[in-house]
VEXDREN-2710 file (C-alpha; in Angstrom, 1 decimal):
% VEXDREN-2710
k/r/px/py/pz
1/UNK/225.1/90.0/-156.4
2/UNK/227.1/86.6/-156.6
3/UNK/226.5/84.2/-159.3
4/UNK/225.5/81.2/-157.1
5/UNK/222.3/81.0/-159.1
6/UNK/223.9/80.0/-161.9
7/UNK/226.6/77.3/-160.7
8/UNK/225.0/74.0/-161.3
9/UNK/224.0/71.3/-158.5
10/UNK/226.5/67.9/-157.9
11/UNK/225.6/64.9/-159.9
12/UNK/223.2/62.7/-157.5
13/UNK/224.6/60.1/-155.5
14/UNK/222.4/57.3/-157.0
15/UNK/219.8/57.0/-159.8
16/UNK/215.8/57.9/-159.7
17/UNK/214.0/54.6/-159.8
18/UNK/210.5/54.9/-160.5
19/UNK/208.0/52.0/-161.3
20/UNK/206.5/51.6/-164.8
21/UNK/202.9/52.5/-165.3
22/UNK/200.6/50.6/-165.1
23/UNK/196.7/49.9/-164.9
24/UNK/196.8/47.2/-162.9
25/UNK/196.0/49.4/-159.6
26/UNK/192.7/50.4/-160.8
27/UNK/192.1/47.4/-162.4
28/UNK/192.4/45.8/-158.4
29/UNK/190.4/48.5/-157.4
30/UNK/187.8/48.1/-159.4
31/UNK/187.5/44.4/-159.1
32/UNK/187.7/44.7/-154.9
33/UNK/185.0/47.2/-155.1
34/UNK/182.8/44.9/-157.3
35/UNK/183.6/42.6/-154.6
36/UNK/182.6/44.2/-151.7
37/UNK/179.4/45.3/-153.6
38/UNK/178.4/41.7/-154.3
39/UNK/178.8/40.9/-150.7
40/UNK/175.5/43.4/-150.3
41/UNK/174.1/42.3/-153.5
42/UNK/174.8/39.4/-155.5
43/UNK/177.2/36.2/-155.1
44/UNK/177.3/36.6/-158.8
45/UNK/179.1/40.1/-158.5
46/UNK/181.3/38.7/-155.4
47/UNK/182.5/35.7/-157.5
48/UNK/183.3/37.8/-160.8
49/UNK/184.8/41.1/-158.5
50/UNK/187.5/38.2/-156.5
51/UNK/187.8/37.1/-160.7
52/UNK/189.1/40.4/-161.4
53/UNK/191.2/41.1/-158.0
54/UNK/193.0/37.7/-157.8
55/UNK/194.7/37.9/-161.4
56/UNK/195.2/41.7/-160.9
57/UNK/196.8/41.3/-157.9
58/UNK/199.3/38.4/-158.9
59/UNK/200.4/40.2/-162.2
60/UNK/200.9/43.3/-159.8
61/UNK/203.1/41.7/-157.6
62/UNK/204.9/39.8/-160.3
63/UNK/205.8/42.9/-162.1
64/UNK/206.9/44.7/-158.8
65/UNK/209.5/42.2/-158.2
66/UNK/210.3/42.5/-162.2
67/UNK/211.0/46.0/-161.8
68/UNK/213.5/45.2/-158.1
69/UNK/214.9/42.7/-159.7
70/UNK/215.9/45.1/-162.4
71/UNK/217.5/46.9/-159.8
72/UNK/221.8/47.4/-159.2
73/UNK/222.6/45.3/-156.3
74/UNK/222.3/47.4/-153.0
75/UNK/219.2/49.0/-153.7
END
């Protein structure tokens, strides 16, 4: 048997980026479906689901170009 298994792999090219966590995706989520609910039902449950999606939505997108902007030139 050879010992291939046990040599280890080459160093990666580049670095892992992954996004924070974060709850603003279900918080979006939630607030589109209470949206889309109070189109059927209410213009009460419209108006406060488009309260919720709007500010979701512009912190999501704020933080996503935090986290590029973090990132080494190139990427």
């Amino acid at each position: 048997m050879s010992d291939e298994r046990d040599t280890e792999a080459p160093p990666a090219g580049e670095q892992l980026h992954l996004p924070r966590p974060s709850l603003l995706p279900p918080i979006l989520a939630v607030g589109l479906a209470l949206a889309l609910v109070g189109v059927t039902v209410s213009i009460i449950l419209t108006v406060a689901g488009l309260a919720i999606s709007i500010p979701a939505l512009v912190l999501w997108i704020r933080s996503a170009r935090e986290d590029m902007a973090d990132l080494p030139p190139g990427h």
